[in-house]
NUGUTI-127531 format. One line per field, with one value per residue (C-alpha): x, y, z; residue in one letter. Coordinates in steps of 0.02 Angstrom, whole numbers, padded with zeros to 5 digits. Layout:
N
u = (X,...)
v = (Y,...)
w = (Z,...)
torpa = (a,...)
***
This chain:
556
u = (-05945,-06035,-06082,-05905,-05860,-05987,-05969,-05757,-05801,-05928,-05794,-05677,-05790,-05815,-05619,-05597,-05750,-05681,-05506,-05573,-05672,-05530,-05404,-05561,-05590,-05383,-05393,-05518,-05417,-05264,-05349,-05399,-05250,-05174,-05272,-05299,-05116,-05073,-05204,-05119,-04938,-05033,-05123,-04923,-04856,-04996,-04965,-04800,-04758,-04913,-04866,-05003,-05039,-05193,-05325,-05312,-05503,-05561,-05473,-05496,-05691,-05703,-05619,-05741,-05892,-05842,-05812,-05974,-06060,-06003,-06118,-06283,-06352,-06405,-06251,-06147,-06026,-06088,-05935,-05987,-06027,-06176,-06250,-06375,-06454,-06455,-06566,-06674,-06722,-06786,-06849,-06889,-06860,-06707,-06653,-06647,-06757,-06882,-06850,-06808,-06661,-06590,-06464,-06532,-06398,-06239,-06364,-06417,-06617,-06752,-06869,-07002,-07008,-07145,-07289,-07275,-07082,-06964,-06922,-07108,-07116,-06983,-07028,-06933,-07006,-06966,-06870,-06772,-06561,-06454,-06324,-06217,-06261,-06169,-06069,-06014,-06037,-06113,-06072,-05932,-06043,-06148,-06328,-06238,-06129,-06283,-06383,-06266,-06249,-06445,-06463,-06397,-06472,-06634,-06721,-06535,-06538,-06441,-06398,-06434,-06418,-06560,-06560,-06769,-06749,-06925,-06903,-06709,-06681,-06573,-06580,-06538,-06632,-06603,-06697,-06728,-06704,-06831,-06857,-06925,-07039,-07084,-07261,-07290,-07472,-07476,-07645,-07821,-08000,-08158,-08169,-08370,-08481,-08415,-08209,-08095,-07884,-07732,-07573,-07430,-07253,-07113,-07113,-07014,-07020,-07198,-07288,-07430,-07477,-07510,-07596,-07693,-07753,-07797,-07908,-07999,-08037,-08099,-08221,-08311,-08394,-08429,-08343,-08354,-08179,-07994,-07889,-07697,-07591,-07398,-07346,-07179,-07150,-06967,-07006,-06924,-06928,-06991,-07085,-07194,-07261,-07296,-07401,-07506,-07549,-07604,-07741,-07815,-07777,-07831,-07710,-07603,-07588,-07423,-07370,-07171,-07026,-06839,-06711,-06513,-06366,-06352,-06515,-06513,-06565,-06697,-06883,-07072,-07173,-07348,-07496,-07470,-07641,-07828,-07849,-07966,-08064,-08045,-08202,-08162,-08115,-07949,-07833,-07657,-07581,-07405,-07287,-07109,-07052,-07163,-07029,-06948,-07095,-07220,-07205,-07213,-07387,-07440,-07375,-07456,-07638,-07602,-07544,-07679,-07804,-07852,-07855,-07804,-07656,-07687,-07557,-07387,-07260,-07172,-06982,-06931,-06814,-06821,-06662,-06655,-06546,-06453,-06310,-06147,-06058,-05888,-05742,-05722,-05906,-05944,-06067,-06094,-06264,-06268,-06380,-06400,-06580,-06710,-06892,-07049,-07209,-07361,-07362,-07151,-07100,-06963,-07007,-06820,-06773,-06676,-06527,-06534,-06380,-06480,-06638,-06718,-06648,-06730,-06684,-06839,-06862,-06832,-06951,-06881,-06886,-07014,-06881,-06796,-07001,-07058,-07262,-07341,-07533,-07629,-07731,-07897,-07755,-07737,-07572,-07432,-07266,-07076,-06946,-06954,-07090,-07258,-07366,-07526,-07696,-07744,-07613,-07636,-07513,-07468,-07426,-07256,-07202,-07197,-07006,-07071,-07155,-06981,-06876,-06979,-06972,-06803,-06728,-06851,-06955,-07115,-07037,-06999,-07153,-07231,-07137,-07156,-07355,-07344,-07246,-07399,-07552,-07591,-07708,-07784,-07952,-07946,-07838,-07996,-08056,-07909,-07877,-07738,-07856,-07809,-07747,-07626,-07559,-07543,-07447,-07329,-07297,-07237,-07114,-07060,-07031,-06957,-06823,-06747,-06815,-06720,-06732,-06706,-06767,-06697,-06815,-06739,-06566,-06588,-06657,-06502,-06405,-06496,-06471,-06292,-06289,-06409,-06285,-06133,-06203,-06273,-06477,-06503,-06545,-06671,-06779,-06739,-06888,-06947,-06824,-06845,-07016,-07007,-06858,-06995,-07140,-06998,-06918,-06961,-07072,-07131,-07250,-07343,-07285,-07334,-07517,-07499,-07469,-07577,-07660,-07524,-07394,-07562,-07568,-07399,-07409,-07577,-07477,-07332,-07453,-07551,-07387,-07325,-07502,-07561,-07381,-07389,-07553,-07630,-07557,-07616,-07793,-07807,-07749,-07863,-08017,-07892,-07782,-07814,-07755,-07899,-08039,-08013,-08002,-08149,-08260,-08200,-08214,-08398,-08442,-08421,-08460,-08342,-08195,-08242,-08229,-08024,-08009,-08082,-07944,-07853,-07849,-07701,-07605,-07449,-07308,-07307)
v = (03917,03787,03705,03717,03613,03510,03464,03444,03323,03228,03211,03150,03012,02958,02964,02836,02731,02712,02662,02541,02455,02459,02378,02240,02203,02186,02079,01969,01956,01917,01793,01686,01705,01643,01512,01432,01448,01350,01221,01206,01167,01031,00953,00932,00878,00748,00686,00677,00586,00507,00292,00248,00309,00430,00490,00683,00719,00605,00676,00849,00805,00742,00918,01000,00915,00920,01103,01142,01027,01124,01277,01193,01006,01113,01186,01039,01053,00972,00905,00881,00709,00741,00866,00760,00722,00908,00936,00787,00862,01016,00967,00793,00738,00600,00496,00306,00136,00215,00107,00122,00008,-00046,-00146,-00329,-00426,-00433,-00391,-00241,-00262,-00192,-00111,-00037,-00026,00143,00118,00145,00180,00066,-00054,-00090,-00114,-00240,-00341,-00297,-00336,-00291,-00417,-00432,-00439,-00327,-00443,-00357,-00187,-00148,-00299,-00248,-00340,-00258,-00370,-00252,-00087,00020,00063,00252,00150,00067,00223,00298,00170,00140,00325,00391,00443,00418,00335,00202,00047,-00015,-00204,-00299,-00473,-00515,-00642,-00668,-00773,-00813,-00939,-00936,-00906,-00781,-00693,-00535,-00387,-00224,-00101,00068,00203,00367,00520,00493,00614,00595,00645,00785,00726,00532,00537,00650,00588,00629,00544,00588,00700,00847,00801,00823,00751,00791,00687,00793,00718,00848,01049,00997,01111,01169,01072,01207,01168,00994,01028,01154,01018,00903,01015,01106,00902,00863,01048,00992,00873,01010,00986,01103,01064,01001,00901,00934,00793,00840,00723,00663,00799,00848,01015,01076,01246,01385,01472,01343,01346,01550,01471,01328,01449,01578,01453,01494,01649,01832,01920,02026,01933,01905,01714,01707,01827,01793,01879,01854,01952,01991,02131,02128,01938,01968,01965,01966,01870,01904,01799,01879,01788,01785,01605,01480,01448,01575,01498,01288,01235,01157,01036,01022,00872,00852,00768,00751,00713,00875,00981,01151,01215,01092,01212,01373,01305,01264,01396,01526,01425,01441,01618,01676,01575,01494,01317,01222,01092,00927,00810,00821,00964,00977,00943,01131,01184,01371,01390,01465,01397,01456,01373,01465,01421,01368,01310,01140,01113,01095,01178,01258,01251,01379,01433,01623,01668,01616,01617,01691,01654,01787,01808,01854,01670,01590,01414,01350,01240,01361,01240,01130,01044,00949,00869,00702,00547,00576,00763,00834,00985,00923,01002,01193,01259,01385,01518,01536,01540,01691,01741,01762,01829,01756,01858,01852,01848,01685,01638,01562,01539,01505,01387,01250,01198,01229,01130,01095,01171,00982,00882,00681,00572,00438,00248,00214,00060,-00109,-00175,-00323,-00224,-00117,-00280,-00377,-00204,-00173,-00351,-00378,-00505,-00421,-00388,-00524,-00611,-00500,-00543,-00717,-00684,-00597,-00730,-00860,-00779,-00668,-00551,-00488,-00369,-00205,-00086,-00036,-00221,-00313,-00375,-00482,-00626,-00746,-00867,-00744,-00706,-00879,-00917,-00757,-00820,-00985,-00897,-00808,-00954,-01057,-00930,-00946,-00780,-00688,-00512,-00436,-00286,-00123,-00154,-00314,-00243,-00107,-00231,-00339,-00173,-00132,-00320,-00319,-00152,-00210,-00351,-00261,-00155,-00291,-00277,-00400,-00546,-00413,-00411,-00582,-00637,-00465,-00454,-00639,-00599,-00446,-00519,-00698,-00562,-00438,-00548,-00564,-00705,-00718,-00837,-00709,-00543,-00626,-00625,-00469,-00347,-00445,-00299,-00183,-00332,-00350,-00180,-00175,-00333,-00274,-00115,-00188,-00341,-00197,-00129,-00284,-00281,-00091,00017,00160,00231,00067,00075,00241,00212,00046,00171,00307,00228,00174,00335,00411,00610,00574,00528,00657,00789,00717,00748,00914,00975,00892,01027,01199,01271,01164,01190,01369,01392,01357,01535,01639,01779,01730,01544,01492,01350,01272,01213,01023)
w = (05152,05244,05081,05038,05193,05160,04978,05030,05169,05048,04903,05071,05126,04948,04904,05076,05003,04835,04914,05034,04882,04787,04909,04946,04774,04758,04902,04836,04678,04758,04849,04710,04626,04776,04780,04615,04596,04751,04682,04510,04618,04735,04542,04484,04626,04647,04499,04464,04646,04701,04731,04621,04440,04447,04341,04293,04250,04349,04495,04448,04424,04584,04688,04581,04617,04812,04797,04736,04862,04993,04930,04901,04822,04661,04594,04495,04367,04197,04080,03893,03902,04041,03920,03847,04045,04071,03911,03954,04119,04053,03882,03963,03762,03693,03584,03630,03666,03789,03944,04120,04159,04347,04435,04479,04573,04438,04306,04223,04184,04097,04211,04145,03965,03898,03814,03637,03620,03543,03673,03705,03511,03487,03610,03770,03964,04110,04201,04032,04071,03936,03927,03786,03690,03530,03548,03726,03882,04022,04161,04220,04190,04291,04244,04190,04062,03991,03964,03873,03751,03718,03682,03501,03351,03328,03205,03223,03271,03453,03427,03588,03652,03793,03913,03963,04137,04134,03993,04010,03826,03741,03570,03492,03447,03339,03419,03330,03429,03431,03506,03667,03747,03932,03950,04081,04112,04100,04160,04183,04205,04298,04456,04456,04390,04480,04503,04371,04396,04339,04379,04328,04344,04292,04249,04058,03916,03854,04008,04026,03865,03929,04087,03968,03851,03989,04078,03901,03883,04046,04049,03910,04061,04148,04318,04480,04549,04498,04585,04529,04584,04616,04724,04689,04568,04568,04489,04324,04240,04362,04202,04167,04363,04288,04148,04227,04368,04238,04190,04342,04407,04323,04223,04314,04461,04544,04553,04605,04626,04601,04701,04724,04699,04518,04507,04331,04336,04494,04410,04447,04375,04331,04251,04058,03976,04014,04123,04076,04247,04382,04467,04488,04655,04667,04779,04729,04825,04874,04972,05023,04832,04778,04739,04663,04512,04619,04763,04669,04610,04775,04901,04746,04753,04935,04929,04808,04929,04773,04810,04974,04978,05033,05096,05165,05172,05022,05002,05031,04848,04834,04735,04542,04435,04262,04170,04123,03982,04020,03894,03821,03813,03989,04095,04274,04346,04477,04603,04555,04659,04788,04725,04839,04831,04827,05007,05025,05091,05020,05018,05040,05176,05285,05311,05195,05257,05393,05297,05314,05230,05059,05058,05120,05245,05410,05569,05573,05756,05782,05827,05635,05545,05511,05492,05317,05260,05112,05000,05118,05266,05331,05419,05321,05367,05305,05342,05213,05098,05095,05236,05155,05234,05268,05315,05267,05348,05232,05366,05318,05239,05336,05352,05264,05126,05101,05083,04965,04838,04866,04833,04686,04778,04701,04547,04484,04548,04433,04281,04330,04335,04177,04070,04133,04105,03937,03998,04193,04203,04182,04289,04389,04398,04461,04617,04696,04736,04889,04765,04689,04872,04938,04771,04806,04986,04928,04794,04931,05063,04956,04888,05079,05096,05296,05359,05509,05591,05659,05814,05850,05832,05933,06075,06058,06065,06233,06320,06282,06376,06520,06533,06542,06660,06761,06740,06625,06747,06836,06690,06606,06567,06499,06370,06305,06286,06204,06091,06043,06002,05916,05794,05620,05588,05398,05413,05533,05436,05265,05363,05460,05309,05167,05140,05114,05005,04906,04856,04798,04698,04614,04540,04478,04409,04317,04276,04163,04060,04082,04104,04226,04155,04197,04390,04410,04367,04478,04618,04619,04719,04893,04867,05042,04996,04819,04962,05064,04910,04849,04999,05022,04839,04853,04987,04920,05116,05191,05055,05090,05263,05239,05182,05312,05380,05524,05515,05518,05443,05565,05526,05567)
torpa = (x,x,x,x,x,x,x,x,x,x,x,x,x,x,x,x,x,x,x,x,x,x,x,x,x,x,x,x,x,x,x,x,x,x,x,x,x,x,x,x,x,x,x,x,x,x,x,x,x,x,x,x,x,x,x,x,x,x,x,x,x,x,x,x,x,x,x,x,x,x,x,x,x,x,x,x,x,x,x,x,x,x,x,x,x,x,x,x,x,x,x,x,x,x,x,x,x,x,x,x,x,x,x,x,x,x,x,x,x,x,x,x,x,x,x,x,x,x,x,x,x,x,x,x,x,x,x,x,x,x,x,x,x,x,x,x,x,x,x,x,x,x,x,x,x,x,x,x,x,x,x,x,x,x,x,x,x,x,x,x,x,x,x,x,x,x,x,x,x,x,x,x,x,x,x,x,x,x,x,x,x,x,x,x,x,x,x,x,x,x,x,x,x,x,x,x,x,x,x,x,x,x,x,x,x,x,x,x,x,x,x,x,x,x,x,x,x,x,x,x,x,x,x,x,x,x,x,x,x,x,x,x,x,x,x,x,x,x,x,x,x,x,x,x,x,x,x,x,x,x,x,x,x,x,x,x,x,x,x,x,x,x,x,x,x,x,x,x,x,x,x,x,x,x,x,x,x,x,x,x,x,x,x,x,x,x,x,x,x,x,x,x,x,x,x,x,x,x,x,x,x,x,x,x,x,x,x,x,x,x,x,x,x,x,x,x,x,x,x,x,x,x,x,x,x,x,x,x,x,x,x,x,x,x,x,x,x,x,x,x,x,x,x,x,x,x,x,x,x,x,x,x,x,x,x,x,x,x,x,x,x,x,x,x,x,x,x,x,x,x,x,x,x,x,x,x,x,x,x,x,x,x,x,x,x,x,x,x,x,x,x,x,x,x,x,x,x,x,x,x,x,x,x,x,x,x,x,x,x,x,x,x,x,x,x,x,x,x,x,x,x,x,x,x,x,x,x,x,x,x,x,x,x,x,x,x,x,x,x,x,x,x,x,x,x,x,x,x,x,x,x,x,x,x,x,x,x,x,x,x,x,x,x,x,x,x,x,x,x,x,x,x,x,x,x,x,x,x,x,x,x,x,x,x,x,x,x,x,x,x,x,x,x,x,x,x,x,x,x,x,x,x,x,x,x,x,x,x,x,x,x,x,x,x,x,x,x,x,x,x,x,x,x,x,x,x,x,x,x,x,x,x,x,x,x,x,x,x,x,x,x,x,x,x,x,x,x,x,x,x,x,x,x,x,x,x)
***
């Protein structure tokens, strides 16, 4: 009888279950109904009354985009046309002139043109204005515009007319597009006997492969440790992360987990192939820009305790995404799943709503981190990104230093460099002599070159106050002092940051003569984060004594 009861009360509580999902899952129907019909009422009244004629997909694109925004940065609505970007960044493979292009003043520019692709072929530099392509004129587009006409079929040619300010001539120029790969590794050498490097820019399609390549190459020399360089990685396909960890870790071994809502799409993965060396030692480096894949691969070495991270906490992008197919050839990228490293951390930022100006995780208060254990049970913990065992801070950029990069000061210097001399020493070799500086100083003078700093505003900011408030005259003297030693002088910064403006001009010198393989090599011997890998890879006790249970690595 009791059973009885029991199995009438159970069939009870089920029967109110089943009614309460049902009326919530009407609800929620009802609700979007609701919704998406008062939406298509506001689109027609909009349209029909609005004072000024308006654009329908434009406007429609634009409540989209802003809906989606309000979830997380990662899940964007792709129309048909955009297609061809989304394949590029995870195939990192299209059709067009191989070039980076920019916006110089009212002119759209050639950049960088790639080794070997067709712009370098027919003749293109950087510096180099696009002043029509197919016949168009691109004064009144955006760099977006532009792209989209230089990429098409390959192996087709894109007719356009070039304006080279360095000689002021202009001419025309068929170039024939190709398929243009992005390499995932654009460079790898031995730093010494002992030190092999990787620099490894994106996570594209078939990456591992790459990375594989590179280090079966370098091994044949033998080398006792690795250094795997992802700073300013943005990440890519989280599978690949799977494979280029599996070169190092046994088979079996856990790397990264993916859990959300939908369990059917929730996975583990493992390491599915024998590695290649289980035994090198290995620094990944990272920084802010290290992002997405990048972290996977560090927080597992971490994780794993199988190699240390060196650097600067990485950007903090723990979000999986997939694309849905939706009708007229669009797409929705959506953030279906958070990803977890060996140890159970997720490495997303935990608002990601509130991050630093270039997106990166800002300081997480010590109350919303939670405590993690490596393998050998070192201290880990959550909140955003992985902060690497050794932490090198990078000096930030001089004021001076930012404006003469961002207004092309150093740019075009180098183009003007370039279109003088035929040939500079090897990457390795070259250095921005006194000569070369004093003759960048005058092209910078004598361009009427002003800037101002935010120091200097701020202090203006603060003596208006002090005068309103009536303490200016109490401290005069002070604050004309500290204004005179405050304000920009360039004759004085020019001196005070040679070393740094040097530095810069030497890369994008090497740039013009060597492309980006050529500025990465000529940076390898000052590259604080490669010194200090260096010396710790050189001392198998010291890299060791990183691992010992207990230690434990803070959040900075």
């Amino acid at each position: 009888m009791k059973v009885k009861k029991y199995f009438i009360g159970t069939i009870v509580v089920m029967a109110i279950g089943l009614a309460a999902y049902s009326f919530t899952h009407d609800q929620k129907n009802f609700e979007i109904a609701k919704n998406l019909d008062i939406y298509y009422t506001l689109f027609r009244e909009l349209n029909t009354f609005y004072v000024d004629e308006v654009n329908p997909n434009k406007l429609v694109k634009t409540s989209i985009d802003k809906m989606l925004e309000s979830l997380d940065p990662y899940t964007n609505y792709i129309t048909e046309n955009e297609i061809e970007d989304l394949r590029f960044m995870t195939t990192g493979e299209y059709a067009g002139i191989g070039a980076l292009i920019t916006k110089h003043r009212d002119n759209i520019i050639i950049s960088e043109p790639y080794e070997g692709f067709p712009a370098h072929k027919f003749g293109l530099k950087a510096g180099d204005i696009i002043l029509e392509v197919e016949g168009k004129p691109t004064s009144k587009m955006n760099t977006e515009d532009v792209s989209e006409l230089l990429k098409g079929p390959p192996m087709k040619p894109v007719k356009l007319k070039i304006k080279r300010p360095t000689d002021n001539k202009t001419f025309d120029v068929d170039v024939v597009r190709e398929k243009i790969t992005i390499e995932a590794v654009p460079y790898y050498t031995m730093l010494d006997d002992k030190t092999a490097y990787i620099r490894f820019s994106n996570f594209t399609q078939n990456c591992g492969e790459e990375v594989k390549k590179s280090y079966m190459e370098l091994k044949q020399s033998n080398p006792e440790s690795l250094i795997l360089d992802l700073r300013s990685n943005p990440g890519g396909l989280l599978h690949e992360a799977v494979d280029i960890m599996n070169l190092f870790v046994p088979k079996g071994t856990e790397i990264v987990s993916v859990k959300g809502k939908i369990k059917e799409m929730e996975n583990t993965y493992t390491a599915t192939k024998e590695p290649i060396d289980t035994t090198v030692r290995i620094v990944v480096l990272t920084n802010r820009a290290s992002a997405s894949a990048s972290e996977i691969v560090a927080g597992a070495m971490q994780d794993l305790d199988r190699g240390l991270v060196i650097g600067t906490r990485t950007f903090g992008k723990g979000l999986v995404q997939t694309t849905r197919d939706l009708t007229y050839n669009a797409k929705l990228k959506i953030t279906t799943a958070k990803y977890y490293v060996p140890s159970g951390r997720c490495i997303q930022a935990l608002d990601y709503s509130n991050r630093n100006e270039d997106g990166s995780v800002r300081t997480v208060p010590d109350s919303l981190i939670s405590k993690f254990t490596t393998k050998n049970g070192r201290i880990v913990y959550d909140g955003g990104g992985v902060v690497p065992d050794i932490n090198v801070s990078i000096d930030t950029m001089s004021l001076l230093g930012t404006e003469l990069i961002t207004r092309f000061y150093i740019f075009d210097f180098a183009n003007n460099f370039a279109a003088k001399n035929a040939t500079i020493a090897q990457p390795e070799n070259f250095v921005v002599t006194d000569d070369i500086y004093a003759e960048f100083a005058k092209f910078v003078k004598d361009s009427d070159f002003k800037y101002d700093s935010q120091t200097e505003r701020s202090l203006e900011g603060l003596m208006r106050t002090a005068k309103l408030e009536k303490y200016f005259e109490l401290a005069a003297k002070e604050f004309e002092a500290l204004e005179a030693k405050l304000r920009p002088d360039l004759e004085k910064d020019l001196k005070l940051f040679k070393s740094e403006i040097s530095e810069l001009l030497r890369d994008e010198i090497i740039i013009r003569y060597y492309f980006q393989k050529g500025a990465i090599k000529a940076s390898l011997h000052d590259d604080e984060n490669i010194k200090k890998a260096v010396q710790l890879l050189a001392d198998p006790n010291q890299y060791m004594s990183y691992f010992k249970s207990g230690m434990e690595i803070k959040p900075n």
